[in-house]
N, CA, C and O atoms as a GROMACS GRO file, in nm:
protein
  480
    1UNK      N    1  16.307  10.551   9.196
    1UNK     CA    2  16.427  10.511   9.265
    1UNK      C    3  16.536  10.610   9.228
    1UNK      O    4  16.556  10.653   9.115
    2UNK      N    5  16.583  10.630   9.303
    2UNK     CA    6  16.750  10.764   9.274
    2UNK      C    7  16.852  10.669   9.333
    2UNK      O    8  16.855  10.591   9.429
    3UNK      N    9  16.941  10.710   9.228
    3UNK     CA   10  17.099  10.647   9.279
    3UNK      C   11  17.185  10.718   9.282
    3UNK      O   12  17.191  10.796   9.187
    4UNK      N   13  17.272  10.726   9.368
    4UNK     CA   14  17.350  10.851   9.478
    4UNK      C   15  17.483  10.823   9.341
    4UNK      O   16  17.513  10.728   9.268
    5UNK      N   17  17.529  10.961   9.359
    5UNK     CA   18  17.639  10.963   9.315
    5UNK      C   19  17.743  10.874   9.299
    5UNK      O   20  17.821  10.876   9.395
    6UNK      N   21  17.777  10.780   9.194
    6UNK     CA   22  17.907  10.690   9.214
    6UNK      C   23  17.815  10.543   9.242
    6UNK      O   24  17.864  10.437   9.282
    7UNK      N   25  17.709  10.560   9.220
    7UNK     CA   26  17.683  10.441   9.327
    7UNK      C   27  17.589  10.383   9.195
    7UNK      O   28  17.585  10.441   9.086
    8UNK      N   29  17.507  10.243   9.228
    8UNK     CA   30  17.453  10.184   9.150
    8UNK      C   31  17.332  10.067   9.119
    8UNK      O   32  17.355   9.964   9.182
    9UNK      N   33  17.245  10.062   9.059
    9UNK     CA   34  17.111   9.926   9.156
    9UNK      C   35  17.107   9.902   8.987
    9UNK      O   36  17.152   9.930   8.876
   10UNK      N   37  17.007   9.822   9.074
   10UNK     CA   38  16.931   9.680   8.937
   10UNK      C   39  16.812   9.709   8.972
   10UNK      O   40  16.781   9.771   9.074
   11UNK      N   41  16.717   9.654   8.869
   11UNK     CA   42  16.570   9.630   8.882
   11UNK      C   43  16.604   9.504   8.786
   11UNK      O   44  16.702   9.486   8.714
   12UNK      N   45  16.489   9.422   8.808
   12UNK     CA   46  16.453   9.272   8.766
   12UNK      C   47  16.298   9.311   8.719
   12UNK      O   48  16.222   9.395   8.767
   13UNK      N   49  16.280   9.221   8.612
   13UNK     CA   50  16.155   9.206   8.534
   13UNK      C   51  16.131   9.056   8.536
   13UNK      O   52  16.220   8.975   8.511
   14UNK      N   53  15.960   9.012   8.579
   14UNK     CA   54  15.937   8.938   8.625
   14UNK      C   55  15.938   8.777   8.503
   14UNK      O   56  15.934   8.785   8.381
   15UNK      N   57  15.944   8.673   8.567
   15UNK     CA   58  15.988   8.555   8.475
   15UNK      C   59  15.861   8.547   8.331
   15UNK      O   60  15.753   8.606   8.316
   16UNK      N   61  15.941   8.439   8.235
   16UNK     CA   62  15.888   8.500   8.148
   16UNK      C   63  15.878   8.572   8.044
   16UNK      O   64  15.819   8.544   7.940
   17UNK      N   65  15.936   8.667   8.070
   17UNK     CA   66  15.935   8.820   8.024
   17UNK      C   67  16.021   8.800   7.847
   17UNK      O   68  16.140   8.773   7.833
   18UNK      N   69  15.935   8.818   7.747
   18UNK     CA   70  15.986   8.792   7.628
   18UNK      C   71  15.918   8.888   7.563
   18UNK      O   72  15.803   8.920   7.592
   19UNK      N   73  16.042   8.980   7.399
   19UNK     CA   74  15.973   9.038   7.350
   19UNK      C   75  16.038   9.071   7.226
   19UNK      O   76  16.080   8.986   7.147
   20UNK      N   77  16.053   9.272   7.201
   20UNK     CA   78  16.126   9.299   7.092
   20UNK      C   79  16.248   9.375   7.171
   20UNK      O   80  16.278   9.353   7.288
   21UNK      N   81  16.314   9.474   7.079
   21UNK     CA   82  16.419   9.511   7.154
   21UNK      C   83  16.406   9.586   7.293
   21UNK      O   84  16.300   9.633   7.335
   22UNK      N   85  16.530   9.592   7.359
   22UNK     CA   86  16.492   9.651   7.492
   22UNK      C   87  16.522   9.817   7.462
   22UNK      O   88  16.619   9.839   7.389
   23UNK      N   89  16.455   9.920   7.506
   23UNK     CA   90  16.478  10.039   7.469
   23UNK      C   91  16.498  10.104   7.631
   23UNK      O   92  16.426  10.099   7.730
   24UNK      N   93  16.574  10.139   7.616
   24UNK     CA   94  16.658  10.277   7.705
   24UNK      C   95  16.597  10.413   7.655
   24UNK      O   96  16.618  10.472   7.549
   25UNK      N   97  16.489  10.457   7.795
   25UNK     CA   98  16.471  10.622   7.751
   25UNK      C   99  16.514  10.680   7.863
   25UNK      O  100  16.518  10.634   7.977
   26UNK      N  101  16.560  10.825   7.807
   26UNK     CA  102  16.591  10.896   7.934
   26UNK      C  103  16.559  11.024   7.912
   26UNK      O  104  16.539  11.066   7.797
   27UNK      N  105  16.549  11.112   8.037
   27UNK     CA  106  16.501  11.258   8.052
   27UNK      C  107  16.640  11.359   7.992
   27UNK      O  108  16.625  11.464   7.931
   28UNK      N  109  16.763  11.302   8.023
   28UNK     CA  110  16.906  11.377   8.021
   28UNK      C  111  16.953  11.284   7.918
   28UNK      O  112  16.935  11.163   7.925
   29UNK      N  113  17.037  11.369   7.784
   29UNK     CA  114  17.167  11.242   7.733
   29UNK      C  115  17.242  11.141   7.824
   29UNK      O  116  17.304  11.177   7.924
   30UNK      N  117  17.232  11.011   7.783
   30UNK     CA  118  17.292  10.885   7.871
   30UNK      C  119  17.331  10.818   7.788
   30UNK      O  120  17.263  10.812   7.686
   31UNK      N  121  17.472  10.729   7.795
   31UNK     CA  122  17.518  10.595   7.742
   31UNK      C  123  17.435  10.459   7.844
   31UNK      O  124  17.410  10.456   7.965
   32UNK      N  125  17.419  10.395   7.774
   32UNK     CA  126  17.399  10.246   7.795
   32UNK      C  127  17.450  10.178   7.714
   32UNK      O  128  17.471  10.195   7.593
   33UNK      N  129  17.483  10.055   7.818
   33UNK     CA  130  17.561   9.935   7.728
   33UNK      C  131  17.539   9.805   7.760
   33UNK      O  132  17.454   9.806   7.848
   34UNK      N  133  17.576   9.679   7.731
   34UNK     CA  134  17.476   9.565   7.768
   34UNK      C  135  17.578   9.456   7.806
   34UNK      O  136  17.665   9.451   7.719
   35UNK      N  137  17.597   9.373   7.896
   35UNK     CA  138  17.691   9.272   7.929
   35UNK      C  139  17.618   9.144   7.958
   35UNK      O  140  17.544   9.125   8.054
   36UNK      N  141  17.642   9.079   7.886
   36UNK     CA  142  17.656   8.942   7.859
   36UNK      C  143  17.752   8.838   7.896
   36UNK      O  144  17.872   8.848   7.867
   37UNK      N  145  17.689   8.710   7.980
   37UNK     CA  146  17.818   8.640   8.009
   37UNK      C  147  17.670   8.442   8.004
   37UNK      O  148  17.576   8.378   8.052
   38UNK      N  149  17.764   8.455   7.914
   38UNK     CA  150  17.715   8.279   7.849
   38UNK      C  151  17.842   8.192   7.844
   38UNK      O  152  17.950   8.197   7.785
   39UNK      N  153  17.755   8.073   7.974
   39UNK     CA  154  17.890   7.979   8.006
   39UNK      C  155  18.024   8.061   8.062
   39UNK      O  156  18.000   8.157   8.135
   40UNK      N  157  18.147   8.034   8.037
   40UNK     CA  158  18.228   8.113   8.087
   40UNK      C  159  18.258   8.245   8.025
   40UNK      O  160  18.328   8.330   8.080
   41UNK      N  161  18.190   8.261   7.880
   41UNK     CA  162  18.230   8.374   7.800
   41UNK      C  163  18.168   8.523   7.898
   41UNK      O  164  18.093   8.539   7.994
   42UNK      N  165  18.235   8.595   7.825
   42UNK     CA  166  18.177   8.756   7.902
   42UNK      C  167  18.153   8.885   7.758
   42UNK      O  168  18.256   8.914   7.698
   43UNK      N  169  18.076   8.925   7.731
   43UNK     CA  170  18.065   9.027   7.653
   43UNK      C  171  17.976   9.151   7.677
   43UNK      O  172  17.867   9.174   7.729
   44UNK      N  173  18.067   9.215   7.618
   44UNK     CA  174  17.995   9.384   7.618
   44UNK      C  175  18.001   9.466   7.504
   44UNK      O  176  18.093   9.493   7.426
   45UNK      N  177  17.859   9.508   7.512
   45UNK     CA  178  17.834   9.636   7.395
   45UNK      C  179  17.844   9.713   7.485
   45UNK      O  180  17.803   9.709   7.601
   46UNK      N  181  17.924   9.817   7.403
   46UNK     CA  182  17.911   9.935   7.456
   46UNK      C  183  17.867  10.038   7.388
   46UNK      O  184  17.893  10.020   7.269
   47UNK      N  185  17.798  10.168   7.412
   47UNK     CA  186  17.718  10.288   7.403
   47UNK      C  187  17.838  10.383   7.296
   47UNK      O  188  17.870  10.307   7.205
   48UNK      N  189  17.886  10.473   7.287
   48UNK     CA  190  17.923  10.552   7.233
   48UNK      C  191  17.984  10.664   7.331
   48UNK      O  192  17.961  10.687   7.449
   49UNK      N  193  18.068  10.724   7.241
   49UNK     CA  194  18.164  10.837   7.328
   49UNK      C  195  18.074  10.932   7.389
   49UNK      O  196  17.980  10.967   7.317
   50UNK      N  197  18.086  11.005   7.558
   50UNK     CA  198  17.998  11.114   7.611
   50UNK      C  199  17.930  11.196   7.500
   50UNK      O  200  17.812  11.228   7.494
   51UNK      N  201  18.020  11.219   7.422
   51UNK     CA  202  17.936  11.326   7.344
   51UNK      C  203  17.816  11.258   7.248
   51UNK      O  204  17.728  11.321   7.189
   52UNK      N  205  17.830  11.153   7.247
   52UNK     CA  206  17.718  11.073   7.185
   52UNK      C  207  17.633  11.014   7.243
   52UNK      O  208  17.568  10.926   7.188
   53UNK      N  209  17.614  11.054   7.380
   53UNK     CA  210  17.542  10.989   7.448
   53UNK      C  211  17.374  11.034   7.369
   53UNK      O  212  17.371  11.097   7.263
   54UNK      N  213  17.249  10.990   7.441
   54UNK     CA  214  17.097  11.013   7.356
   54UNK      C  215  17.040  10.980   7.442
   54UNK      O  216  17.093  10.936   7.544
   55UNK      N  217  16.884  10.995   7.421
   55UNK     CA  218  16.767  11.073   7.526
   55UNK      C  219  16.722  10.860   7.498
   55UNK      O  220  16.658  10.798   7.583
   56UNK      N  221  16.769  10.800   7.384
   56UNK     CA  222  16.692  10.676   7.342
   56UNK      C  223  16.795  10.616   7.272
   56UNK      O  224  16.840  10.656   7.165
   57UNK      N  225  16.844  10.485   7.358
   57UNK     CA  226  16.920  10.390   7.251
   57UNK      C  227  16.817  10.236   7.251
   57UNK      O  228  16.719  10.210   7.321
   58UNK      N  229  16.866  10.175   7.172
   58UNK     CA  230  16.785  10.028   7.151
   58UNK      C  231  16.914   9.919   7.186
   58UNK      O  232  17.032   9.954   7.193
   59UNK      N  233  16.878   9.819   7.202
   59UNK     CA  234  16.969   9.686   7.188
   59UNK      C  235  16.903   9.568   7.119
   59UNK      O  236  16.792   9.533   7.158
   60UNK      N  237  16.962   9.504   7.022
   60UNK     CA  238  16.854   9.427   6.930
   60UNK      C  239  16.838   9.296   7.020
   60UNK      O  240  16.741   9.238   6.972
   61UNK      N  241  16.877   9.240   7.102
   61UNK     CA  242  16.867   9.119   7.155
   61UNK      C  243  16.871   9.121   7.328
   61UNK      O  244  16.953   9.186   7.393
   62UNK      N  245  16.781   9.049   7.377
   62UNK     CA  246  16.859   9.041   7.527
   62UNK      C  247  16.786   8.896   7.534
   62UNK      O  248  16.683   8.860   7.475
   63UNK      N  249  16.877   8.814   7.632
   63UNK     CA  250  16.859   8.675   7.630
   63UNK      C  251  16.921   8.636   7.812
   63UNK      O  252  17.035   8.651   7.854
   64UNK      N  253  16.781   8.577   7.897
   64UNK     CA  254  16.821   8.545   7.974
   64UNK      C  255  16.755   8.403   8.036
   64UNK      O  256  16.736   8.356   8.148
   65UNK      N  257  16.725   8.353   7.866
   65UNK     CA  258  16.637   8.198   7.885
   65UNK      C  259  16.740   8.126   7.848
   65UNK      O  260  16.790   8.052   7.932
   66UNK      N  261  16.803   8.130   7.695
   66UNK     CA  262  16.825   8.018   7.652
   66UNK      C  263  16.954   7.950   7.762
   66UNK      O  264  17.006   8.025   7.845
   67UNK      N  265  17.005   7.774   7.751
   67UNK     CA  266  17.083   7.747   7.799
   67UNK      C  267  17.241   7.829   7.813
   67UNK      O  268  17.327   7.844   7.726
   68UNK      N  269  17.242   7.865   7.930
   68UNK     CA  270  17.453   7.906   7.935
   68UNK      C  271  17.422   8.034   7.960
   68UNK      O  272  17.512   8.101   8.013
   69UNK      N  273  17.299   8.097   7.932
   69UNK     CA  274  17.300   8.241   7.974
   69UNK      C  275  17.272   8.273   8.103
   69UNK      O  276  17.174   8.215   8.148
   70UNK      N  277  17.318   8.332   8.161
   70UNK     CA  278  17.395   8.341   8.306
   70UNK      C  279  17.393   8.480   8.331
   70UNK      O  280  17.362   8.492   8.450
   71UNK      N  281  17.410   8.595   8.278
   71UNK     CA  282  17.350   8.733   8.320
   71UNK      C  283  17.351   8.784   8.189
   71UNK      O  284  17.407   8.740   8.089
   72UNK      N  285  17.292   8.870   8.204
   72UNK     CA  286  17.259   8.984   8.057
   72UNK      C  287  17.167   9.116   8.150
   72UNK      O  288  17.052   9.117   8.193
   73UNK      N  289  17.290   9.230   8.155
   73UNK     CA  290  17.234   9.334   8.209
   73UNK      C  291  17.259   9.416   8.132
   73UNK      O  292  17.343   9.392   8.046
   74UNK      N  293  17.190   9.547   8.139
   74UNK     CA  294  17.189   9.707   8.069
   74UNK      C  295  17.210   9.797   8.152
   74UNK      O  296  17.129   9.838   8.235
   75UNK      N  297  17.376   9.851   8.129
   75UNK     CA  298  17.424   9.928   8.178
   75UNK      C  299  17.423  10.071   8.185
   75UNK      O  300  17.483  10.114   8.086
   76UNK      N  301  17.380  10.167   8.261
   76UNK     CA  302  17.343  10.301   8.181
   76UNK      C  303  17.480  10.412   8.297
   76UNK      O  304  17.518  10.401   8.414
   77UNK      N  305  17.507  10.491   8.206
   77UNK     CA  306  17.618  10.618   8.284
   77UNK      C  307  17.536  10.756   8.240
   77UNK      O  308  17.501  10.788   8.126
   78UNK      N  309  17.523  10.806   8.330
   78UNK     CA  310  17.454  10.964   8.266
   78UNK      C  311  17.602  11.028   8.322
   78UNK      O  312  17.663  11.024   8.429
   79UNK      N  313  17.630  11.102   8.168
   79UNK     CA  314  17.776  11.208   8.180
   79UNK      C  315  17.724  11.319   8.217
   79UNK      O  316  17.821  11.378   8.264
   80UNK      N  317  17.649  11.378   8.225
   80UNK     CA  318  17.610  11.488   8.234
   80UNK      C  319  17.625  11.590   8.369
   80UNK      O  320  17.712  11.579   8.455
   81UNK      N  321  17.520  11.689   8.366
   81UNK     CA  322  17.541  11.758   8.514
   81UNK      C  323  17.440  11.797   8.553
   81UNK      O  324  17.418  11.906   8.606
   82UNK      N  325  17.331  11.667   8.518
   82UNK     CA  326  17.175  11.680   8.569
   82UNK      C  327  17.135  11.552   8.602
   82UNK      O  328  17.168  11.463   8.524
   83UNK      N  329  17.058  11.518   8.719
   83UNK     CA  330  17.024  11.351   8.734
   83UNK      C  331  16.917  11.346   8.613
   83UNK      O  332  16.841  11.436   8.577
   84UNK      N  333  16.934  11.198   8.553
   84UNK     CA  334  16.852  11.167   8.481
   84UNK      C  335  16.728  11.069   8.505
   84UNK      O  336  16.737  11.002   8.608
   85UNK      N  337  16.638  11.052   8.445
   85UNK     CA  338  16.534  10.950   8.522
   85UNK      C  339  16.511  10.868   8.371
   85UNK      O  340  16.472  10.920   8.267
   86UNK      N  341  16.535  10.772   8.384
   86UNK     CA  342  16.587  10.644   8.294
   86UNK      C  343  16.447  10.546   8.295
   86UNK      O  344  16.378  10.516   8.393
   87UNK      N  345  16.427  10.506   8.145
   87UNK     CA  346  16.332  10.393   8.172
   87UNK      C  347  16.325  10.286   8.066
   87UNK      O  348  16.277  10.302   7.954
   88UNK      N  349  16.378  10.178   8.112
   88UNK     CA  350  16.456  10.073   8.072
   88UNK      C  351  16.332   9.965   7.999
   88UNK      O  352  16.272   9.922   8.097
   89UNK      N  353  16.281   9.914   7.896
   89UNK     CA  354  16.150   9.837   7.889
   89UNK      C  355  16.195   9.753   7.770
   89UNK      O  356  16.247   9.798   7.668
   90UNK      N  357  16.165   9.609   7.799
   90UNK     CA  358  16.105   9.488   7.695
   90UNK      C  359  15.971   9.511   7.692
   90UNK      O  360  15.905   9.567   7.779
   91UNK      N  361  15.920   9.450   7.551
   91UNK     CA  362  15.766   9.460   7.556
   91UNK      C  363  15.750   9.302   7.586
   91UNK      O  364  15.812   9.211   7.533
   92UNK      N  365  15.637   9.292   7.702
   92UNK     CA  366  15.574   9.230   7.746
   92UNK      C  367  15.592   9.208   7.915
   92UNK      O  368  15.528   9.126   7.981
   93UNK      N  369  15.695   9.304   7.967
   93UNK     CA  370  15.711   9.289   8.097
   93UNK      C  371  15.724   9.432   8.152
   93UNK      O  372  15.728   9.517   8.064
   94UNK      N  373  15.732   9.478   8.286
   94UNK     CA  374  15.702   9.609   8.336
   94UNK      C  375  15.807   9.673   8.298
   94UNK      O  376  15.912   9.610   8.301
   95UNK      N  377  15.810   9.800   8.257
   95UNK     CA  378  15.873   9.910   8.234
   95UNK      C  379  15.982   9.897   8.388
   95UNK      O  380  15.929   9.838   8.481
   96UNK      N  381  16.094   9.938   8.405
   96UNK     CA  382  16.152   9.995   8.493
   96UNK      C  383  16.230  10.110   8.503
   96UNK      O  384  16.333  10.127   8.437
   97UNK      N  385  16.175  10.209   8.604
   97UNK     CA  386  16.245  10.341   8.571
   97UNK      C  387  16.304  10.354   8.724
   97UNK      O  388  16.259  10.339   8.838
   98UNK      N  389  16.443  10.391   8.660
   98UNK     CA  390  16.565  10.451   8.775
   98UNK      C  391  16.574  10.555   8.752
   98UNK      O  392  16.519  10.609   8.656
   99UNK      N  393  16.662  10.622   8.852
   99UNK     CA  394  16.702  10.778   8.858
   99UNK      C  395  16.849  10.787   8.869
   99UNK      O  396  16.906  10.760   8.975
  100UNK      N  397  16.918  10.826   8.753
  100UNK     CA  398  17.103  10.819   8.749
  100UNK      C  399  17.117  10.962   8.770
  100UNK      O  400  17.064  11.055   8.708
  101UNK      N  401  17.195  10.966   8.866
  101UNK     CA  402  17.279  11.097   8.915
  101UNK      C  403  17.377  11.141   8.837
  101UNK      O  404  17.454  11.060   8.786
  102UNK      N  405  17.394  11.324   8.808
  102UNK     CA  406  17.495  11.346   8.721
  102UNK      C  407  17.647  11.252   8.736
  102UNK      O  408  17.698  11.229   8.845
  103UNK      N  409  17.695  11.211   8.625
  103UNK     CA  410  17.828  11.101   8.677
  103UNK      C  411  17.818  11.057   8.740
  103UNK      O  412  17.904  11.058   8.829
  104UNK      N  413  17.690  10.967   8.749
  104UNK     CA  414  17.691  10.827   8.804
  104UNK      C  415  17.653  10.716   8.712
  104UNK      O  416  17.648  10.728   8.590
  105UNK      N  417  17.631  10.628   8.766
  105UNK     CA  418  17.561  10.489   8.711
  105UNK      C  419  17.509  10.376   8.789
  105UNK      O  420  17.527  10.349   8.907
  106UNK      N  421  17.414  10.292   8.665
  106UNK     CA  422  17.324  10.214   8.707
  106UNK      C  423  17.338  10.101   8.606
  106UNK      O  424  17.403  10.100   8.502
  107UNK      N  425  17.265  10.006   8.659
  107UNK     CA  426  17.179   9.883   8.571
  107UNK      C  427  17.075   9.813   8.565
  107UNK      O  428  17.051   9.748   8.667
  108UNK      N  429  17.024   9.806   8.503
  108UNK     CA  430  16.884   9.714   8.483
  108UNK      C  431  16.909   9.583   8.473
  108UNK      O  432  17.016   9.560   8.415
  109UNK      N  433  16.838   9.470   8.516
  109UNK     CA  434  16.848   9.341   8.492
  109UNK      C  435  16.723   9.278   8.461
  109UNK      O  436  16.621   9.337   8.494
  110UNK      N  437  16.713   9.153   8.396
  110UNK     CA  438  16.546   9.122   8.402
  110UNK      C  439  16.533   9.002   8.406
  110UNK      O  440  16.598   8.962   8.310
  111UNK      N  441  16.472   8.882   8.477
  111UNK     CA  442  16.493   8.786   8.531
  111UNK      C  443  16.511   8.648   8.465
  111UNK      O  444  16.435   8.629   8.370
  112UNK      N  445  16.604   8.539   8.498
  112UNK     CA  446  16.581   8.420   8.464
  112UNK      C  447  16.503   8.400   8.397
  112UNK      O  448  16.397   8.423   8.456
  113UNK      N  449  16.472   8.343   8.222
  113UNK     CA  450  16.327   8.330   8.179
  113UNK      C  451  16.310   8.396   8.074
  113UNK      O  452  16.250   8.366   7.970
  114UNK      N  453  16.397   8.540   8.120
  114UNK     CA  454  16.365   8.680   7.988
  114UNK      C  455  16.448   8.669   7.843
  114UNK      O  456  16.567   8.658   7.813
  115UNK      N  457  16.328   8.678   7.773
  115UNK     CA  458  16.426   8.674   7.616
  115UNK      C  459  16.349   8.785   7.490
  115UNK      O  460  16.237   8.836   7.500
  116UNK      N  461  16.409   8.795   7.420
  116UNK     CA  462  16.372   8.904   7.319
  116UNK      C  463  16.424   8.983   7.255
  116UNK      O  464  16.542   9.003   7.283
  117UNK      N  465  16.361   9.068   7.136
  117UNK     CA  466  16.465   9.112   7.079
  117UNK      C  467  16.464   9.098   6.884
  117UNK      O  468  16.429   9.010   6.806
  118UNK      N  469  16.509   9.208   6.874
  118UNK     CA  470  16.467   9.200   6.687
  118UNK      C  471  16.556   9.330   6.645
  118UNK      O  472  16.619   9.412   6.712
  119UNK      N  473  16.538   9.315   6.521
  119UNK     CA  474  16.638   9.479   6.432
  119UNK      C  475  16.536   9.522   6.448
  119UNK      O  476  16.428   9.463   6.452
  120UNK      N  477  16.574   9.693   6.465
  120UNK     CA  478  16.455   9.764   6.456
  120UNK      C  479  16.384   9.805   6.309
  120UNK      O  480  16.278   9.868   6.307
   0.00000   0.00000   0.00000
């Protein structure tokens, strides 16, 4: 899948889907970051400054079973000035790989059901 400049998609991982942490790989340096919204609350991790962007970040938790959790997506920006091809994976459900355009962005999502997650 490629995503046009400025622009942005989801992929969903099928119900179910429980594991360890979710890992972000990519072909180009990329930030990812993760938003959370349980009950009315809203939260976000965020990735690190452009220049810290990495080929591999982790997130220790993603939760889209327990009660009140309501979205939990992984946000990715490639700063760069090469499209990147991104591949977003919990263990125990399908890998999903996008294609982020230089200065653009994307997100991954994974469905109702999905939980997982540990220190590395």
């Amino acid at each position: 899948m490629t995503v046009a400049a400025g622009a942005e998609t989801f992929v969903t991982f099928p119900a179910g889907s429980i594991g360890v942490p979710v890992k972000v790989s990519s072909s180009q340096p990329l930030l990812a970051s993760q938003r959370v919204q349980y009950y009315a609350s809203f939260n976000e991790v965020w990735a690190e400054s452009a220049a810290q962007a990495a080929t591999t970040s982790y997130f220790n938790w993603y939760d889209k079973a327990s009660p009140g959790m309501f979205n939990d997506n992984i946000h990715l920006l490639n700063p760069g000035s090469t499209s990147a091809t991104v591949t977003v994976s919990l263990p125990g459900a399908t890998s999903q790989t996008v294609t982020v355009a230089a200065g653009a962005e994307a997100y991954v999502t994974f469905p109702a059901g999905s939980i997982g997650g540990r220190s590395r």
